[in-house]
C-alpha positions as CSV (number, residue, x, y, z in Angstrom):
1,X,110.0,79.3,49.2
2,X,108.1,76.8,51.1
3,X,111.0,76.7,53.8
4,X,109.8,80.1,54.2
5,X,106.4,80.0,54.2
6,X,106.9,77.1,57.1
7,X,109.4,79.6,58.9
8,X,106.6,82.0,58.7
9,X,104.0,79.6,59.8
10,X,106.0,78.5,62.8
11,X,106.5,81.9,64.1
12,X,103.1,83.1,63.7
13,X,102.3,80.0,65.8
14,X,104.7,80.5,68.6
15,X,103.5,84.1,69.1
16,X,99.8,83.0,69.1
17,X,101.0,80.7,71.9
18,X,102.6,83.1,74.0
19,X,100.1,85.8,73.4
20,X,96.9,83.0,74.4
21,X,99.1,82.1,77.5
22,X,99.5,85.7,78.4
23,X,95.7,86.0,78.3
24,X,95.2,83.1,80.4
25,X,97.0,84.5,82.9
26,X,95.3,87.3,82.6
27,X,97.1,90.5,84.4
28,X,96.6,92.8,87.6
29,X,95.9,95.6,86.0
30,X,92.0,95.9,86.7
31,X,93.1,95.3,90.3
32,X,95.1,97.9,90.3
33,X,92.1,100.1,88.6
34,X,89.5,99.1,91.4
35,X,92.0,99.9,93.9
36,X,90.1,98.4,97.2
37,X,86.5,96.9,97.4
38,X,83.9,98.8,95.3
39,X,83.9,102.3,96.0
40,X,85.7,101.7,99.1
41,X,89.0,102.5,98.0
42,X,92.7,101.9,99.8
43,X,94.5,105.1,100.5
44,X,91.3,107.4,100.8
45,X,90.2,109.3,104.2
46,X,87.7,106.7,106.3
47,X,85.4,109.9,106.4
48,X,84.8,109.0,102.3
49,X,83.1,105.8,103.1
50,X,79.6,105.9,104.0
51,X,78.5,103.3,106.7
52,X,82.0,103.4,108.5
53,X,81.7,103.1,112.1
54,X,84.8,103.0,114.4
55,X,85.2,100.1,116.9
56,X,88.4,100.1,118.5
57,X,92.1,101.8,118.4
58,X,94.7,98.7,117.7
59,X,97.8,98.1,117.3
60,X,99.6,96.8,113.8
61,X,102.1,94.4,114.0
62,X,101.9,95.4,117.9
63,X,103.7,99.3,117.1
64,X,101.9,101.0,114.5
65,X,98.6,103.3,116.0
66,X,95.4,102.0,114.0
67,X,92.2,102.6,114.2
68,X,89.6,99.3,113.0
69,X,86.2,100.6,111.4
70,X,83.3,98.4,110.9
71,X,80.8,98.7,107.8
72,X,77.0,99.0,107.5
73,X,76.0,99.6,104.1
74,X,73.2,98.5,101.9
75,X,75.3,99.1,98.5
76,X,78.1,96.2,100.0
77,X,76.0,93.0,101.1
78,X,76.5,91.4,98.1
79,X,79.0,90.4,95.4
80,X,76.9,89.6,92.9
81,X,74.8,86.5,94.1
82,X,77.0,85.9,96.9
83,X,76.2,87.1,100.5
84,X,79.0,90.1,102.1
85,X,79.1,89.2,106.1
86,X,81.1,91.7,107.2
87,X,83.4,94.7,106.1
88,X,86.3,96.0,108.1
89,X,88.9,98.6,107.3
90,X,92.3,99.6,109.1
91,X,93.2,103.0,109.1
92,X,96.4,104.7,109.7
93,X,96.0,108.5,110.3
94,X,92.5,108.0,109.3
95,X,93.8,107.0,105.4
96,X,92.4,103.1,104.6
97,X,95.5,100.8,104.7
98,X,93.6,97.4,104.6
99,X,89.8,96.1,103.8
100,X,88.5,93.3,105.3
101,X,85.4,91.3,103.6
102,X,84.2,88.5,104.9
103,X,81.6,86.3,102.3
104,X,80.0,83.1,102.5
105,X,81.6,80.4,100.6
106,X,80.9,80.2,97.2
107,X,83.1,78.8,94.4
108,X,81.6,81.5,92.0
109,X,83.6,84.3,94.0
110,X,86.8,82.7,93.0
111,X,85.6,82.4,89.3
112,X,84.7,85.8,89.4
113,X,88.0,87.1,90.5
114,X,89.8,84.9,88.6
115,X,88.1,86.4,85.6
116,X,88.4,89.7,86.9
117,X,92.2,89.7,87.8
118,X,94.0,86.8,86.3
119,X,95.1,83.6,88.1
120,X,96.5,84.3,91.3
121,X,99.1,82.7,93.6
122,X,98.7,79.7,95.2
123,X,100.6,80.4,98.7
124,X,101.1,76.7,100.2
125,X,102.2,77.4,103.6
126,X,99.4,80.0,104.2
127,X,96.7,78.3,102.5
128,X,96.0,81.7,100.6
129,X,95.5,83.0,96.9
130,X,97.3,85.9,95.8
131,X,97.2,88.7,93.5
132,X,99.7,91.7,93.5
133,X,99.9,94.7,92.0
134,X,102.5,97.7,92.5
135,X,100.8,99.7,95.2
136,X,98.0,97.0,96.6
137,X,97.5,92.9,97.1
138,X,94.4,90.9,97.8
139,X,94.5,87.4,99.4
140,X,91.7,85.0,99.1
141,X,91.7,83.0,102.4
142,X,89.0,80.2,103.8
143,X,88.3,82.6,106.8
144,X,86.0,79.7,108.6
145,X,84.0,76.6,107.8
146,X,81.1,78.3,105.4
147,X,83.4,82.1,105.2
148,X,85.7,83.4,102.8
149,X,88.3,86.0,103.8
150,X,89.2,88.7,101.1
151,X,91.7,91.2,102.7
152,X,93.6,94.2,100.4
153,X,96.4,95.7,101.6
154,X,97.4,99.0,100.6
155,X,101.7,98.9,100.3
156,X,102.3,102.6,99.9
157,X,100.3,103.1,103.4
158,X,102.4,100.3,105.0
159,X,105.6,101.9,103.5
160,X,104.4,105.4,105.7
161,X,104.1,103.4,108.6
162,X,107.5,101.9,108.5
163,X,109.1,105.6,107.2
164,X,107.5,107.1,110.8
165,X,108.6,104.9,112.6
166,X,112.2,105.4,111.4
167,X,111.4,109.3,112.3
168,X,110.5,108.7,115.5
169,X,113.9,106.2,116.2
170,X,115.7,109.4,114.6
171,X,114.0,111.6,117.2
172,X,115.4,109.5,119.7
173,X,118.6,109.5,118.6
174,X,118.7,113.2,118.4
175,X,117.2,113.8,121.7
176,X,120.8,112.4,123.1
């Protein structure tokens, strides 16, 4: 009887363990939820976000047509406390592939995210922190000496680009 009782005791131990690590961990899901920056959300047309001003066309990864926006908004100076320098956004056929936020250094920003989205990973050859979800990441960079450098990338958008251009190779090789 008591051989039990410990067997039971033991177990019900172990799974606390697991399920408290599992917490600290936390998971992407609330990422995945947000989906971008605010209301600025990855995959949406750049005509949805108000502010957006285009700057330049550019090149991804020196093939892929893009378009860089720049943002002037009231609603996105801030995270909380900490200041929001600047916003950019990458479109491909006018659909948000990647946000840009720049921020001033604050270690509260990294509590806040960590809170928000679990622990992330620690990159060492990049220098970055990483969280990844099926369809998006974010990577927390030191962008300068007082900046921090948020970027999410949207991977089903990255996906088209890389399906078009096998299109246009196949419309090439039909054109023979």
């Amino acid at each position: 009887m008591i051989r039990k009782s410990l067997l039971l005791l033991t177990l019900a131990c172990i799974f606390c363990l697991f399920h408290l690590s599992a917490l600290a961990q936390g998971d992407t899901t609330e990422l995945a939820r947000r989906n971008g920056f605010k209301d600025i959300k990855l995959g949406t047309p750049i005509d949805s976000v108000k502010g957006a001003e285009f700057k330049k066309e550019i090149k991804e990864k020196n093939e892929f047509p893009a378009r860089l926006y720049e943002v002037e908004n009231e609603s996105y100076t801030r995270i909380g406390e900490v200041k929001v320098r600047k916003i950019e956004l990458k479109t491909y056929k006018d659909l948000i592939y990647e946000i840009i936020v720049i921020t001033d250094k604050d270690t509260r920003l990294m509590k806040g995210m960590v809170k928000s989205f679990g622990d992330p990973k620690y990159i060492l050859v990049t220098d970055t922190y990483n969280w990844v979800t099926r369809n998006l990441s974010l990577t927390f960079k030191d962008h300068s000496r007082n900046e921090i450098k948020l970027t999410y990338r949207c991977y089903p958008l990255l996906k088209m680009m890389l399906t078009d251009k096998g299109k246009k190779i196949d419309e090439i090789a039909d054109d023979f």
